[in-house]
C-alpha positions as a printed Julia matrix, in Angstrom:
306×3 Matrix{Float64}:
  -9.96    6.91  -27.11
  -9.17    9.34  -24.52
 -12.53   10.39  -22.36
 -10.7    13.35  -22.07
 -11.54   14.69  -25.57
 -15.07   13.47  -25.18
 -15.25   15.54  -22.75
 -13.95   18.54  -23.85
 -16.94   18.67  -26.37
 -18.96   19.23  -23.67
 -18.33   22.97  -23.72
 -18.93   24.85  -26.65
 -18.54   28.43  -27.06
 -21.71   30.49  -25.76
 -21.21   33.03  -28.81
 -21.26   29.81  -31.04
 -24.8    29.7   -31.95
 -26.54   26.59  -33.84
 -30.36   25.63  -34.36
 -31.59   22.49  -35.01
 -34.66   20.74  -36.28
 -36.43   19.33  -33.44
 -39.7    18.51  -32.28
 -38.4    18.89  -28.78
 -36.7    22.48  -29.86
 -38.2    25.44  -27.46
 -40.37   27.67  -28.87
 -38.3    30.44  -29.53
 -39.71   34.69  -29.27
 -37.82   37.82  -28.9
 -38.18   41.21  -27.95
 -36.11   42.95  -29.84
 -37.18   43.25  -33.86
 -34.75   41.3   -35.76
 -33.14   39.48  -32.97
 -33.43   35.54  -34.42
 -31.68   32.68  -32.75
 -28.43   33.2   -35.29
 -28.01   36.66  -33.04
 -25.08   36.93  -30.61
 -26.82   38.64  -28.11
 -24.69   37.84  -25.34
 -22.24   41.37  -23.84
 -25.03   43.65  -25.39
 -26.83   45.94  -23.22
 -29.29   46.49  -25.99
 -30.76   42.92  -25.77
 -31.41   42.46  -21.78
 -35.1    41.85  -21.93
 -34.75   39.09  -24.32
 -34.1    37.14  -21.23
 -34.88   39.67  -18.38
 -38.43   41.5   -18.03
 -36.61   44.55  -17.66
 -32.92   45.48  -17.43
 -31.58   44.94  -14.28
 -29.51   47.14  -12.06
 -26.91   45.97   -9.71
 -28.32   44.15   -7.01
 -31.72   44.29   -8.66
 -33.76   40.77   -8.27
 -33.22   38.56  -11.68
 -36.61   38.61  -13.16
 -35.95   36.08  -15.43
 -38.71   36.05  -18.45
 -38.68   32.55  -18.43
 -39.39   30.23  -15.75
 -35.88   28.28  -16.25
 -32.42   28.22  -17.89
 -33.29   25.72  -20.71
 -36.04   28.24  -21.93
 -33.76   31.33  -21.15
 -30.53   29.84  -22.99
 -33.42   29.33  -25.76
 -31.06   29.68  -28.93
 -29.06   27.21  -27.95
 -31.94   24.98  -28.56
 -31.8    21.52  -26.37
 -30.57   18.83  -28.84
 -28.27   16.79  -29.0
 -26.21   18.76  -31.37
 -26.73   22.21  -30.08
 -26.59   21.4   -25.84
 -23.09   19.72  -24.8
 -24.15   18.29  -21.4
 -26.97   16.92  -19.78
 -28.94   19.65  -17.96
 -32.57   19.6   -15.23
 -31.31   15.68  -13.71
 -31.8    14.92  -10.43
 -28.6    14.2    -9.04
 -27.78   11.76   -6.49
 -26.5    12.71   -3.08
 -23.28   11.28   -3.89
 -22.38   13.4    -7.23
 -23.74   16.65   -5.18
 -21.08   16.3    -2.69
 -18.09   16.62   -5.56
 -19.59   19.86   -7.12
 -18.09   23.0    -5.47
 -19.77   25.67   -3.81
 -19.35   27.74   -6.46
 -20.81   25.75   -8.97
 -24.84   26.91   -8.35
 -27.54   23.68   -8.64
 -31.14   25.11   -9.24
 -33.62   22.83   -7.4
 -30.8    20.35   -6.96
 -30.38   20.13  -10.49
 -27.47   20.78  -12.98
 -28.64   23.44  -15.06
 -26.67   26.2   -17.78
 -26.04   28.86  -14.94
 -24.38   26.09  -12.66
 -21.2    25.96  -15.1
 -21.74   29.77  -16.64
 -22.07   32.58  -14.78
 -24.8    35.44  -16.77
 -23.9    38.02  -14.94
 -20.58   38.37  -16.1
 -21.96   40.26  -18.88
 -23.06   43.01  -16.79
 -19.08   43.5   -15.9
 -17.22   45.81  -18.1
 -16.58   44.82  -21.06
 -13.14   44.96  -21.42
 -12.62   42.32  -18.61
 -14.44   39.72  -20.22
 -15.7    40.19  -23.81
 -12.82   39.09  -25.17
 -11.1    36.77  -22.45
 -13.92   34.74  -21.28
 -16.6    34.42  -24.28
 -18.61   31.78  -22.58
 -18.66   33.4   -19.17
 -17.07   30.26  -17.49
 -16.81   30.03  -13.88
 -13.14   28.84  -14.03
 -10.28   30.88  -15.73
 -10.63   29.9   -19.46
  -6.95   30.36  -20.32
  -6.97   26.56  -17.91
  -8.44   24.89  -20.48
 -12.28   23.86  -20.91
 -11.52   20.74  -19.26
 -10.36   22.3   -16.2
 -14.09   23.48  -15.8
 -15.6    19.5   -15.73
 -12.51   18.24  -13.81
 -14.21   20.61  -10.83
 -17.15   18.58  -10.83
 -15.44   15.0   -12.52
 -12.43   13.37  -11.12
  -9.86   13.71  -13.79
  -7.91   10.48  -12.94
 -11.06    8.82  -13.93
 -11.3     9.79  -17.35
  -7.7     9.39  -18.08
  -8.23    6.31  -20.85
 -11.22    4.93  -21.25
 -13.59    4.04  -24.54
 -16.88    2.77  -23.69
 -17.26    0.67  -26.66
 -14.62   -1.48  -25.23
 -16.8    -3.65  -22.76
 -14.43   -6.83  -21.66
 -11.58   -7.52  -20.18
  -8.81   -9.45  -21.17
 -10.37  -12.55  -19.73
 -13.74  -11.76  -21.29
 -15.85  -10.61  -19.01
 -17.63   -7.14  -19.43
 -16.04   -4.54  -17.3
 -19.53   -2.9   -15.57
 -17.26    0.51  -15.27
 -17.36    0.6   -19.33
 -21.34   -0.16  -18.98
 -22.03    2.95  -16.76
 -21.01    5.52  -19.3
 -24.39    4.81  -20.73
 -25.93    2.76  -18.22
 -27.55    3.46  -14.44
 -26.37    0.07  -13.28
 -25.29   -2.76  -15.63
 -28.25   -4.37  -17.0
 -28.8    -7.89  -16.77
 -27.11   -8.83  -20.94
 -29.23  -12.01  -20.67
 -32.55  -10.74  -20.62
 -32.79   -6.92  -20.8
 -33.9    -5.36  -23.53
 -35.02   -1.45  -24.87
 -38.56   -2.67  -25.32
 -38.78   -3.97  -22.2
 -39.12   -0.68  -20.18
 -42.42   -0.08  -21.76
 -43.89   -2.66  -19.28
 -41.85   -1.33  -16.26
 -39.94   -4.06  -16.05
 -36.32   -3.61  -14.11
 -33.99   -3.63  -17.23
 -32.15   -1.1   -19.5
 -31.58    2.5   -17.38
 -29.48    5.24  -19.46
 -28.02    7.49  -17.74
 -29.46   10.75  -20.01
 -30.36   10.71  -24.01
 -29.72    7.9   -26.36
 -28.13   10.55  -28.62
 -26.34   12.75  -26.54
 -24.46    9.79  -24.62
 -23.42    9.14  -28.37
 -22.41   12.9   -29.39
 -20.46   13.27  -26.25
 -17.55   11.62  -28.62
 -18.86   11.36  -31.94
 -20.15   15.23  -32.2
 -17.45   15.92  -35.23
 -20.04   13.72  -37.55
 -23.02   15.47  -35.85
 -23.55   17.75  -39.15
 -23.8    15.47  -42.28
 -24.8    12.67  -40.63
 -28.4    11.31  -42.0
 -29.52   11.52  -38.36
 -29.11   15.53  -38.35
 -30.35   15.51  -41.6
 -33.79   13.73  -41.67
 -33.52   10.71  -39.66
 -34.8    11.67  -36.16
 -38.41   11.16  -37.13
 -40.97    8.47  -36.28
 -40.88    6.13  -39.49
 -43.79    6.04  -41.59
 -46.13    2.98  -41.65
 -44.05    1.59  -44.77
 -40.51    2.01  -43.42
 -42.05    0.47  -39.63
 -43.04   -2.53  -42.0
 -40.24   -2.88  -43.67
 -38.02   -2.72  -40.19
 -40.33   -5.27  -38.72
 -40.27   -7.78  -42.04
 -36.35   -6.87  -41.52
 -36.11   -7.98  -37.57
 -38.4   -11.21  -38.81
 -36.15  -12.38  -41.56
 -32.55  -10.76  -41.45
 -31.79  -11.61  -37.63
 -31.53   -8.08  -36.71
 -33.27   -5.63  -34.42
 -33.75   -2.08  -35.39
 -34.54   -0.33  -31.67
 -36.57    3.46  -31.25
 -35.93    5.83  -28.67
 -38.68    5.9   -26.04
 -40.43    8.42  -28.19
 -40.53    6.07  -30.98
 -38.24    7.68  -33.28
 -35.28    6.72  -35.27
 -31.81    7.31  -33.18
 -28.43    6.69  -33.04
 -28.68    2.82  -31.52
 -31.2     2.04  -34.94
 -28.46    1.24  -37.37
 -24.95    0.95  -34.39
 -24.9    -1.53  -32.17
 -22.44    0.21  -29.42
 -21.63   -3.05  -27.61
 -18.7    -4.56  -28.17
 -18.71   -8.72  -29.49
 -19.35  -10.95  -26.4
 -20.93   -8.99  -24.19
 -24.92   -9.45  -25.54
 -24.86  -13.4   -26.6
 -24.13  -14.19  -29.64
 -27.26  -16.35  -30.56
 -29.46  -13.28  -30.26
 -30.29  -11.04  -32.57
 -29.56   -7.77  -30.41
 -25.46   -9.11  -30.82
 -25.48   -8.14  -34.88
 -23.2    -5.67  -35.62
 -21.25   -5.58  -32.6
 -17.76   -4.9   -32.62
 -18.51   -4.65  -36.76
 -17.25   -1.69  -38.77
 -18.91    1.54  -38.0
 -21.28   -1.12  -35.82
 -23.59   -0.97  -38.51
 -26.7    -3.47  -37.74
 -25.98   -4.8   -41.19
 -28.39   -7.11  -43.66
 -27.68   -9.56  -45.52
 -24.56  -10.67  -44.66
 -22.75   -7.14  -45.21
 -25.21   -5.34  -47.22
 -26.36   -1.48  -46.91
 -27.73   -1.13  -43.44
 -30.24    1.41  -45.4
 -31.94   -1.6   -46.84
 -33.07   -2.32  -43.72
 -35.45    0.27  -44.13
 -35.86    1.07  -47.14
 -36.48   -0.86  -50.42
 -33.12    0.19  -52.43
């Protein structure tokens, strides 16, 4: 898989709009009567003070309605299918020295106005309307790429799958493990669960679900994650996971909110890296990495009593 395409999901088009269900989804309110969050309101002079308390003048202060980006950039919600990178992390001094000048951190922090610049909207139209729909700060007719490859060193993301964990001699390549992964935990002993106690173990490097729809975003739609899976279970299905982790040598791991996600049902790892003789391994390296039950069987059963 080339890390290149992954990473040209990152940026979607600002006049491409999508909400999704979300208990983590902004509150959204507008201004304007019969503005929703399916209205382009980007290059429209008439919609201002949906983000701005009042429209501003050329070298006017911002007055922003909303105390940050994530709340002003509202309608493109904050999920993992509607937000294409990771936005409000600190950032380590290290990553700060490759992003440009140019490339605006708020508080130190990535946000939407470090890769897109607002304002061009307040340029004629004709300049960028047309040519520059997400209001990039790099020349669009580069390539979306070209934007990340300011920040990212393109040499680095020439070939690389992070489901492919070993080398040839078998040992797991750590550089595969920090696509997801802080550091690379300790495949003896760390586990999700673990963090609850604050033990030193399993560190992602952002959301369990966007790390996966960096790649996989062309299944984001119809898949039953989008569709009603991103809930806490109910008190049946939690019993039927935990009479499924008992007897069917399988664990079935939440998100740190306690809801189903992405790692549930895939195992991402690939064969040999988490031990074989523990129960985290199934599914590994399997077809669609499906934490499967008995011995092939519907990964929904799991769950649910078919």
């Amino acid at each position: 898989m080339k890390k290149t395409a992954c990473i040209s999901l990152f940026l979607l088009s600002a006049s491409h709009i999508t909400l999704a269900n979300n208990d983590n989804q902004q509150a959204l309110s507008f201004i304007t009567p019969g503005v929703t969050a399916e209205t382009n309101i980007h290059f429209n002079e008439q919609y201002c003070t949906e983000c701005h308390l009042q429209r501003p003048n050329r070298g006017d202060a911002v007055q922003l309605r909303y105390e940050n980006y994530t709340q002003t950039c509202r309608c493109h919600g904050y999920t993992p299918d509607t937000y294409t990178h990771p936005v409000d992390i600190p950032l380590s001094a290290e990553k700060k020295a490759t992003i440009p000048a140019e490339f605006p951190l708020t508080d130190g922090k990535i946000t939407c106005y470090t890769c897109h610049n607002m304002a061009l909207q307040c340029e004629p139209k004709y300049k960028f309307k047309n040519y520059n729909k997400a209001f990039l700060r790099t020349d669009p007719s580069l390539g979306r790429t070209f934007l990340c490859f300011q920040c990212h060193q393109e040499k680095q993301y020439e070939m690389l799958d992070p489901h492919k964990q070993l080398d040839a001699s078998g040992a797991i390549n750590s550089e595969s493990c920090l696509y997801c992964h802080e550091t690379k935990p300790d495949e003896q002993h760390a586990t999700l669960e673990s963090r609850e106690k604050g033990e030193d173990t399993v560190h992602l490097v952002g959301d369990l679900e966007v790390l996966c729809l960096r790649c996989h975003n062309n299944k984001a739609g119809n898949h039953p994650l989008n569709k009603n899976h991103r809930v806490k279970p109910s008190e049946k299905v939690t019993s039927r996971m935990h009479w499924s982790e008992r007897n069917l040598w399988i664990v079935l791991p939440l998100n740190d909110e306690g809801k189903i996600t992405c790692i549930t049902c895939h195992n991402p790892h690939e064969r040999g890296v988490i031990p074989t003789e523990k129960a985290a391994s199934t599914g590994a390296s399997d077809k669609a990495r499906l934490r499967k039950a008995w011995g092939g069987g519907s990964i929904c059963v799991a769950c649910h009593n078919m």
